[in-house]
N, C-alpha and C positions, 0 to 999 in steps of 0.2 A: 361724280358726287357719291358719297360713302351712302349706302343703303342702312335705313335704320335695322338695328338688331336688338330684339323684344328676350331673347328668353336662350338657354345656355345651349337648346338646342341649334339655335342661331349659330351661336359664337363655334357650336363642334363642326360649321360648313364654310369655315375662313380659313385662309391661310395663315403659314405661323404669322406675317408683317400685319394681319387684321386683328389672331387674337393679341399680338402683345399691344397692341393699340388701346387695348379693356386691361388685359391685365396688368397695365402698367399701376392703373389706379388701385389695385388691389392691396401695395406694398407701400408700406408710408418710405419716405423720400430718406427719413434719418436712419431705418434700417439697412436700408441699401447702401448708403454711405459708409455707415458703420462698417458694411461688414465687406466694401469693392467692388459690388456688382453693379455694374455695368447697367446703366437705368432703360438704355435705348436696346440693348442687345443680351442681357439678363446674361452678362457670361465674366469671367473676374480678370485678371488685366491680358492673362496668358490666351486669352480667346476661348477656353473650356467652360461650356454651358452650365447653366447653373439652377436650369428652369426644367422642371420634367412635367409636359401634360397628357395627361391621359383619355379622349375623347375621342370620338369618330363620328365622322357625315351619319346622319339618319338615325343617333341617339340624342337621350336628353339630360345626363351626367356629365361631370368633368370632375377630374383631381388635378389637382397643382401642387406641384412639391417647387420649391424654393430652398438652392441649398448655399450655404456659406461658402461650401468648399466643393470642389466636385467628382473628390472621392469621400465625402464623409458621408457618415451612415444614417442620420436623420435628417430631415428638412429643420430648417428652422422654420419658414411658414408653410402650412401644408392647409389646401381647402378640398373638401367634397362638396358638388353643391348638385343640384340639379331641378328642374323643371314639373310641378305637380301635375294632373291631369286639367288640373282648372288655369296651367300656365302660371303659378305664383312658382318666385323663387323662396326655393327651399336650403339651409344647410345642413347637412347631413352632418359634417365633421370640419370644427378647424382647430387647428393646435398651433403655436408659437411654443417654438422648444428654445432655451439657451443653449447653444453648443458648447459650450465652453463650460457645464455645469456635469456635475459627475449625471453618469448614464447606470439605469435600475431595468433591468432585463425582466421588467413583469410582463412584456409583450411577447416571447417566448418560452417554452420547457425548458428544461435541462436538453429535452434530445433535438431543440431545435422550432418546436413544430410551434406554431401562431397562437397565442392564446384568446384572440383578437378581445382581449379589454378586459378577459378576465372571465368574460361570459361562457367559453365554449371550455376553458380549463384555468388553473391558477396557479402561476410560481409563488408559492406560499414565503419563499428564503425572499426572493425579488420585492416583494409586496410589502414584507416586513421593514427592508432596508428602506425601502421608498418610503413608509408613515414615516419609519425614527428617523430620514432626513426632511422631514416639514412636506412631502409630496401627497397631493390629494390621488385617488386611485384613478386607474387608467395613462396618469403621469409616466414619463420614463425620464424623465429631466426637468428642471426647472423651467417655469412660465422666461418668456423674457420680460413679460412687464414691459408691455407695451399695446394691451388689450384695445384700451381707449382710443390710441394712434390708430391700430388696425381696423378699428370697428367704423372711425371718421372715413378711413380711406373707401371700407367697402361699402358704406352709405352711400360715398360718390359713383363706387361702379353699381350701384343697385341702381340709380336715377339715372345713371347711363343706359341705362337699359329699358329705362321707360316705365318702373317701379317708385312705388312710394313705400311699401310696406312687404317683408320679408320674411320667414319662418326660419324656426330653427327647434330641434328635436335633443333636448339636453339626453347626454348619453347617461349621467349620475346626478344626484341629490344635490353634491357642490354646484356643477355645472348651472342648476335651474337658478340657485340663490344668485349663483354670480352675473347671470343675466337680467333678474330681478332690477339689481344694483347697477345695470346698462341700463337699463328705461323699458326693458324688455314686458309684456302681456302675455297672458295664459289664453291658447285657445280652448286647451285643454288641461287637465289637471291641477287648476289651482287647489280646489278643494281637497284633492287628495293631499297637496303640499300643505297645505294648513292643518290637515288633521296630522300629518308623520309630527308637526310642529308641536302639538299638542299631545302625542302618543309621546315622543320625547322628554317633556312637561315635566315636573313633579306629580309625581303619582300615577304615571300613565304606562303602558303597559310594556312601550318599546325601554322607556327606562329601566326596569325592573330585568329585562334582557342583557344587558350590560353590566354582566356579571363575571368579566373577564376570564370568563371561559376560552376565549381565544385570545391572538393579540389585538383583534380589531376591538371588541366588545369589552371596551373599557369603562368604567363608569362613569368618566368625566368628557367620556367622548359624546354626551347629551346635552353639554353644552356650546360646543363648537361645531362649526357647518364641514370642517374637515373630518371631523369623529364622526359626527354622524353619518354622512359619505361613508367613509370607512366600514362602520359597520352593517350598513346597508350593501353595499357592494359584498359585505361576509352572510348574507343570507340573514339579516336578523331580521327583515321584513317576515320572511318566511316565501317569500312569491321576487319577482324580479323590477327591477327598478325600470318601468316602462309606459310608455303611455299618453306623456306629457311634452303638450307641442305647445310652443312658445313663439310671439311674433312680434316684431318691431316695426314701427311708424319710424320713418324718416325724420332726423331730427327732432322726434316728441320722446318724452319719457312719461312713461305707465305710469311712475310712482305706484309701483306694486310689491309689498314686502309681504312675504309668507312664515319669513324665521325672526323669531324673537329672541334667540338665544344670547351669551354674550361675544363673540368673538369668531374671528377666524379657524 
C-alpha cells in the first residue's frame, strides 16, 4: 500500500517509478501527445528522456523540466515549487515555452553569463527584440497557450497531495494580472497592485514617466498590462517589482481584478 505523500519534501524521498506517479498529473495529456512523449516513461519514441528533476532526500524544493526533444535547449514545461515552513505548497516558477516559436536571448549577456530575468543584469538588444515580437518580460519564447489545461492538471497534483489551496509569488506585473484572470487572491500586495493601477491612471505619476525615454517607457504603454510590465521591469517604478504573494483555492476563483486598463 502506497504511503500517503503531503508535501514536495515527500515526493524528493521516492524513487524515480514514485515520483513520476505525481508527476504524471502535472502535464496535461494533449501536450504530451502533441509533442510524443511517452505518458508512462516521460521519454520520445527512441527511448531518450525527456524529463529532467532536480531534488534530493532531506530537501524541500524540486524543478522539472519537460522537454519536447532531448537535446533542445529550453523546456517547454518547466516548474519550481517547493514546501513553506508552515508546509503550504509554494510556486516559485512555471513557464510553458513554445519550442517551435523564434528564441529572444534576454536570459543571457553577450558573454554568456545568466541574467536570471533581467534582475542581476539586462540584454537591452534581447529585450528589445522580445516587446517588438508581442513577448512580455522575463519571456524568451512564446507562452504555448495552454495556461488553463496546465493550471487544471496541477490542481489535481495539488489534491494529490493532500492540499486544497496553493501560493504562488508572481515574478512581474504581467504575471500578478494574469493570475488575477485564473481565479488567483492576494495574500499580499493587492493594494500595492491597485495603486501602480492608479499611478498609471490619467494624471498619475507613473504615466507622466512614460515619456519614451527608453524603449520600454512608451506612453501608450499605460494602457496595456504588457507596457506596463515592460516599463516596470525598466525601473520606472524607481524600486523592484517585489513582494506580492498570491494564492489559489482549488477550483474557486477570487474574482479579484486590480487592472482597469484596456488590453493586453
Amino acid at each position: 500500500m502506497e504511503s500517503a505523500i503531503h508535501s514536495i519534501g515527500g515526493l524528493n524521498k521516492l524513487d524515480d517509478a514514485g515520483r513520476f506517479d505525481y508527476l504524471r498529473m502535472l502535464f496535461p495529456p494533449t501536450l504530451l501527445e502533441r509533442y510524443g512523449i511517452d505518458a508512462e516513461t516521460f521519454s520520445d519514441d527512441e527511448g531518450h528522456p525527456l524529463l529532467r528533476w532536480i531534488g534530493s532526500p532531506g530537501t524541500n524544493a524540486i524543478e522539472v523540466s519537460l522537454y519536447h526533444r532531448h537535446d533542445a535547449l529550453d523546456p517547454i514545461v518547466y516548474f519550481h515549487l517547493t514546501d513553506t515552513i508552515a508546509q503550504q505548497l509554494h510556486v516559485l516558477l512555471v513557464i510553458l515555452n513554445d519550442p517551435e516559436s523564434e528564441r529572444f536571448g534576454v536570459d543571457r549577456m553577450p558573454d554568456g553569463s545568466k541574467t536570471h530575468f533581467g534582475t542581476f543584469s539586462r540584454n537591452l538588444e534581447a529585450e528589445v527584440a522580445a516587446m517588438q515580437a508581442g513577448l512580455a518580460p522575463g519571456q524568451i519564447r512564446r507562452g504555448l497557450r495552454a495556461f488553463r489545461e496546465a493550471m487544471e492538471c496541477f490542481e489535481a497534483f495539488v489534491q494529490r497531495l493532500g492540499h486544497d489551496i496553493y501560493f504562488v509569488e508572481p515574478l512581474a506585473y504581467h504575471n500578478a494580472v494574469i493570475f488575477e484572470r485564473y481565479g488567483f487572491a492576494y495574500q499580499q500586495g493587492r493594494r500595492w497592485m491597485q495603486s501602480l493601477n492608479i499611478r498609471f491612471a490619467e494624471g498619475g505619476d507613473l504615466r507622466s514617466r512614460l515619456d519614451g525615454s527608453t524603449p520600454f517607457r512608451q506612453p501608450e504603454f499605460a494602457r496595456t498590462i504588457r507596457g506596463r510590465s515592460w516599463a516596470i521591469h525598466d525601473n520606472v517604478l524607481g524600486e523592484p517589482y517585489t513582494g506580492v504573494v498570491m494564492y489559489k483555492r482549488v477550483g474557486q476563483d477570487a474574482d479579484v481584478s486590480t487592472f482597469t486598463g484596456e488590453e493586453w
